[in-house]
C-alpha positions in Angstrom: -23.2 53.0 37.4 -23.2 56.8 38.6 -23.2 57.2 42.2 -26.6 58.9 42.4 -27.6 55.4 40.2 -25.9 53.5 43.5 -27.6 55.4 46.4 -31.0 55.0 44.8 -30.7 51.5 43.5 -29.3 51.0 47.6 -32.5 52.9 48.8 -35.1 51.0 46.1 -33.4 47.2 47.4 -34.4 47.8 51.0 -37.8 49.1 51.0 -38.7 50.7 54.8 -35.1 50.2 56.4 -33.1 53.4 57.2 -29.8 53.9 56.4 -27.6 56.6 58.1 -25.6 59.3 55.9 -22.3 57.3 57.5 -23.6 54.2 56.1 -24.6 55.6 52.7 -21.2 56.9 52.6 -19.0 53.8 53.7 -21.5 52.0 50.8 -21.0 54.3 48.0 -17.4 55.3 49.2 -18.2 59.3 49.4 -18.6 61.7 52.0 -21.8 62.7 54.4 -21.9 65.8 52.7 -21.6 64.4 49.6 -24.3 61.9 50.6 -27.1 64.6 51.5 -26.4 66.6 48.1 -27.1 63.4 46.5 -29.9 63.0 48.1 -31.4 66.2 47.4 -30.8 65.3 44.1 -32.7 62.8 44.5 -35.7 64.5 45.7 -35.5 67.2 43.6 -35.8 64.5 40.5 -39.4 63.3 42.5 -37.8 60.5 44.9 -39.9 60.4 47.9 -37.2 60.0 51.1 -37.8 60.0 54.7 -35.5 61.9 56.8 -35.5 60.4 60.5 -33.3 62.5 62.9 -32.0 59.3 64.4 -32.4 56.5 62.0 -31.6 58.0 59.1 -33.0 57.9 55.6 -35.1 55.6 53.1 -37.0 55.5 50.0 -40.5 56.4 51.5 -42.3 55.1 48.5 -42.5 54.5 44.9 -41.9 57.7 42.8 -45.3 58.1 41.0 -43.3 60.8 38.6 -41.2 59.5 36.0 -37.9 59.3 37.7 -34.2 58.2 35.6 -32.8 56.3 38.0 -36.0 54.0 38.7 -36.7 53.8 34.9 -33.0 52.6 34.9 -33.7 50.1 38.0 -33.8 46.4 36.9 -34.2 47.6 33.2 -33.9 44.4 31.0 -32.3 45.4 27.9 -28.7 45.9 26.2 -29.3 49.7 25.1 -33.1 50.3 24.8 -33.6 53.3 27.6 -30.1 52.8 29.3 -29.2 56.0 28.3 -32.8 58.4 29.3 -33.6 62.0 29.3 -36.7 63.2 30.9 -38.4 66.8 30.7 -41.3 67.8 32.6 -42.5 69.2 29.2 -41.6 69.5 25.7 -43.5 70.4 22.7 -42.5 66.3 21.2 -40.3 64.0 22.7 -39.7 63.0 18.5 -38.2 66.5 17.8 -36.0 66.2 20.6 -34.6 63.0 20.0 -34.0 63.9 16.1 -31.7 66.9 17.3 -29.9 64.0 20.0 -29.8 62.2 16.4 -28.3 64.7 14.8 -25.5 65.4 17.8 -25.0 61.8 16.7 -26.3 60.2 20.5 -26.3 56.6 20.7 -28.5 53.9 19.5 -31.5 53.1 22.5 -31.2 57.0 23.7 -34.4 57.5 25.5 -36.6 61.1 25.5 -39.6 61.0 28.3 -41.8 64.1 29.2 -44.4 63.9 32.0 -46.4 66.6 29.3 -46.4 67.3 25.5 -46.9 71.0 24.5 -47.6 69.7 21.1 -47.6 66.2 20.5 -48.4 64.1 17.1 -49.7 61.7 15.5 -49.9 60.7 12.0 -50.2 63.2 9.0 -49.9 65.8 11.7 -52.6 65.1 14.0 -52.2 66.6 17.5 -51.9 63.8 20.2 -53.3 64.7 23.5 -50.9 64.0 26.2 -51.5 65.5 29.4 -49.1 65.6 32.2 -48.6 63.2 34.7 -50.9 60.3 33.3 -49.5 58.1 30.3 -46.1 57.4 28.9 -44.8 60.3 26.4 -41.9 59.0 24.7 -39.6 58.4 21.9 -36.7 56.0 21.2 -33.8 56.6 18.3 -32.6 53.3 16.7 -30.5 53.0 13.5 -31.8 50.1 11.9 -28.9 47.8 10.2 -30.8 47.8 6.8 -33.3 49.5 5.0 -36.4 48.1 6.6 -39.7 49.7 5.6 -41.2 52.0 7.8 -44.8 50.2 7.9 -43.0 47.2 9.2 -41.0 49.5 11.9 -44.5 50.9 13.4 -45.9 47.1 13.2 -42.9 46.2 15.6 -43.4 48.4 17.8 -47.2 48.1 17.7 -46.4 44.7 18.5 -44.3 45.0 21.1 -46.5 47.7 22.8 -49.7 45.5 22.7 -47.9 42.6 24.0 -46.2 44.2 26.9 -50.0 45.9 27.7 -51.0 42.6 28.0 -48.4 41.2 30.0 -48.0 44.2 32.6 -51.6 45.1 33.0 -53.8 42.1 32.3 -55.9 44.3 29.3 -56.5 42.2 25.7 -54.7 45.0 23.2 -55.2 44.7 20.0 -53.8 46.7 16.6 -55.5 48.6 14.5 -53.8 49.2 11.2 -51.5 51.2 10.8 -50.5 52.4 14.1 -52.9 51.8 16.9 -53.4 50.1 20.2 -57.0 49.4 20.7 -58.5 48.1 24.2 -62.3 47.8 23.5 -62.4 49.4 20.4 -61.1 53.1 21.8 -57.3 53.8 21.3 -55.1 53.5 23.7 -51.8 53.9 22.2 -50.4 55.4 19.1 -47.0 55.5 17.3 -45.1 57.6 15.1 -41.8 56.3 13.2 -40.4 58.4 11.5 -37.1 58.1 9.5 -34.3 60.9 8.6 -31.1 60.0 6.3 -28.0 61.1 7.8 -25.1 62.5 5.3 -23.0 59.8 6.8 -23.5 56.5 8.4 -27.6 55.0 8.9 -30.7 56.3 8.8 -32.2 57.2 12.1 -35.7 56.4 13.3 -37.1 58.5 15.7 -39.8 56.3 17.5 -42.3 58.3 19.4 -45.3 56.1 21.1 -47.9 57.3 24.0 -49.6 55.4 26.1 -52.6 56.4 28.1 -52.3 55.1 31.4 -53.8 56.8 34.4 -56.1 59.0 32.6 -59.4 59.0 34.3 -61.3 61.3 31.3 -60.8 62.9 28.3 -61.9 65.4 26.8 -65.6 65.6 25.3 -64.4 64.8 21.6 -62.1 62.3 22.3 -64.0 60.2 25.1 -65.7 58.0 22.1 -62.8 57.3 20.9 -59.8 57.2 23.6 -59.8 55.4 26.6 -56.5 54.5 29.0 -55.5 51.3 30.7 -56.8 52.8 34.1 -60.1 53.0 32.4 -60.1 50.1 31.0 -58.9 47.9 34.2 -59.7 49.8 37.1 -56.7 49.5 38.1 -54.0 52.4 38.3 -50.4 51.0 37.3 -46.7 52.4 38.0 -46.0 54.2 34.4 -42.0 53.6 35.0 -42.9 49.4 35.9 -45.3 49.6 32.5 -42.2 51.9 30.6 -39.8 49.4 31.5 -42.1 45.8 29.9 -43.0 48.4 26.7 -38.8 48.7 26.5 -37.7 45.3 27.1 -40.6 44.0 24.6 -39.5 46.6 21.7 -35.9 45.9 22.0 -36.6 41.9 22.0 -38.6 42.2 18.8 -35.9 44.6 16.9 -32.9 42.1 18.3 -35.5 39.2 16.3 -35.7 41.1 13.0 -31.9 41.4 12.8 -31.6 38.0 13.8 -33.6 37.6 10.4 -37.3 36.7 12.3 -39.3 39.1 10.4 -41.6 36.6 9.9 -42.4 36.3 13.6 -42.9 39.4 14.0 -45.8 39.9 10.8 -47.2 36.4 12.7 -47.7 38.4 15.9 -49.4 41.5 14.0 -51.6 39.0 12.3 -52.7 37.6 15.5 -53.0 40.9 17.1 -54.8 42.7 14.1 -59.0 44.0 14.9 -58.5 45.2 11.2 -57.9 42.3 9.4 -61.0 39.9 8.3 -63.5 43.3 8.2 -65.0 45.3 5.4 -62.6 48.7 5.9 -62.8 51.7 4.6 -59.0 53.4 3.9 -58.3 57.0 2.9 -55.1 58.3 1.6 -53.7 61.5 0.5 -55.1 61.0 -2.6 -58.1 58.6 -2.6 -60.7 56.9 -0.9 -60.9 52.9 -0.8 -63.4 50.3 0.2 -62.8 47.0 0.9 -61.8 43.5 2.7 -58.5 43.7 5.1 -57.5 40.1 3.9 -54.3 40.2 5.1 -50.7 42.4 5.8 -47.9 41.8 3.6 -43.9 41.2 4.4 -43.6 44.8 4.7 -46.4 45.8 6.7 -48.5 46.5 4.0 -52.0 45.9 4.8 -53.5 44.2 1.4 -57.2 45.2 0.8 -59.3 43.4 -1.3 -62.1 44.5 -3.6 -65.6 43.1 -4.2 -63.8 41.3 -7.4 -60.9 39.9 -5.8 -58.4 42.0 -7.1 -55.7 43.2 -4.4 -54.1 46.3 -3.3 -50.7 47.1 -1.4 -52.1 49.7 1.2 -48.7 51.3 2.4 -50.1 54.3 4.5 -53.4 56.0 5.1 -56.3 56.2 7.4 -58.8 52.8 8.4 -61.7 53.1 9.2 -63.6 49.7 10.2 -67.3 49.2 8.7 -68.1 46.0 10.3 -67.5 43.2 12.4 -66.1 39.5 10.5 -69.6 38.2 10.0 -68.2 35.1 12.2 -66.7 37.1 15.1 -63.3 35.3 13.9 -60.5 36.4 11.2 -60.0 33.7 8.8 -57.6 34.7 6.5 -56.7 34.1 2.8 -53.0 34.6 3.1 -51.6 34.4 -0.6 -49.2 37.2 -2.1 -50.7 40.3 -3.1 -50.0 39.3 -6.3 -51.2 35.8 -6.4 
């Protein structure tokens, strides 16, 4: 652990006492002049410290920025966000962590940026990620096999949902292929994306955003985007929510190489709004009506026609028509080519 790690994980475990630069120092085994750079390091990075001219110094409050050292505080995973860079703004946190890919960085490197410049979605939609609200970030992984792409944004879909619901108390739910609904209005997206190395494994890039503490959006997206803030009422630490959405994403990827892929397509099933409605999907090259019956071992979402007949959906945009005329999926769940 880095000393700068030590002083603020000394700081963050005794909220309100002081500590003098002396103390710091015998603690950390430095110098006080060493102690109050690292402390303006701190500061500079968005800690909030008191400075009391007799009894010292303390962590004054919670950071509401995006801070490395309390996104590193009590983080519960092996590599998943141990290793964390964070930029006020970038124009996508997935181009920077494809170069760290490329400079061959470790597996679990983190990119966060309070603001995206330009941010994306799928088939090159701009994501709107405003600074200082929601979680902009992306996570390189180099998956031991060849495991499909639709199944990677499933997992982390998953994982995202469930750690939404844990944290924050909100019933998220997926929308196929790579949403996070609350209400209907989107919440989260993801975008996994894949590039072959010369040598040695693929790399997926993982990018995902979260809208957190927005409190509006703008006038074409209010229909159709809401934020966990608006959704609860309730504004939540983004580092405390970054931290659950980390720990659930590494748990899940630790299961599939464990060989539980099947766990993880349960989970999707139970947290799918698309499956059990009459959808419409669109993809690069044709249009598609029909019943979402059920997703396949890949992530494949298998639509049905009027006749039965069933189709391997691997990409492309839903768009829901109606409601389960029960309120309830009940699902056929035989192969696709059963």
């Amino acid at each position: 652990m880095s000393v700068e790690k030590q002083l603020y994980t000394l700081l963050r475990e005794h909220p309100g006492d002081y500590f003098s630069a002396d103390q710091i120092g015998r603690t950390l085994g430095t110098d006080r002049g060493s102690v109050r750079l690292l402390l303006d390091d701190l500061q500079r990075a968005g800690a909030t410290i008191e400075c009391h001219p007799v009894l010292g110094y303390r962590l004054d409050q919670l950071p509401d920025g995006l801070l490395a050292c309390e996104v590193g505080y009590e983080l519960e995973t092996r590599c998943f966000g141990q290793q964390v860079q964070i930029y006020q703004e970038v124009d996508s946190t997935n181009d920077e962590v494809r170069q760290l890919a490329e400079q061959g960085a470790p597996e679990g490197s983190l990119v966060i940026a309070e603001g995206q410049r330009a941010g994306r979605g799928r088939r090159g939609r701009n994501w709107h990620s405003p600074p200082g609200t929601g979680l902009w970030c992306s996570l390189l992984a180099y998956p031991y096999a060849q495991i499909p792409l639709s199944f990677l944004t499933l997992l982390f879909g998953v994982a995202i949902a469930r750690a939404i619901r844990l944290h924050c108390g909100a019933c998220a739910v997926l929308k196929w292929p790579n949403d996070v609904l609350l209400d209907g209005c989107k919440v989260a997206g993801i975008l996994c994306e894949l590039h072959a190395a010369a040598e040695g494994p693929a790399a997926l890039v993982a990018g995902f955003g979260v809208n957190v503490n927005q409190e509006d959006f703008p006038p074409e997206l209010r229909a159709l985007a809401t934020s966990i803030y608006l959704h609860t009422g309730h504004k939540f630490q983004r580092a405390a929510l970054l931290k659950r959405v980390l720990r659930e994403i590494e748990q899940d990827y630790l299961c599939v190489a464990a060989g539980g892929e099947d766990l993880i397509m349960d989970q999707a099933r139970a947290f799918s709004s698309t499956l059990g409605r009459l959808v419409r999907v669109e993809t690069d090259d044709r249009k598609m009506s029909g019943y979402a019956v059920d997703l396949d071992a890949s992530g494949a979402l298998i639509l049905a026609d009027e006749d039965g007949a069933r189709r391997a959906i691997y990409a492309g945009d839903v768009h829901h028509l109606e409601e389960s005329a029960s309120g309830e999926i009940s699902l056929d769940v035989q192969s696709p080519d059963s």
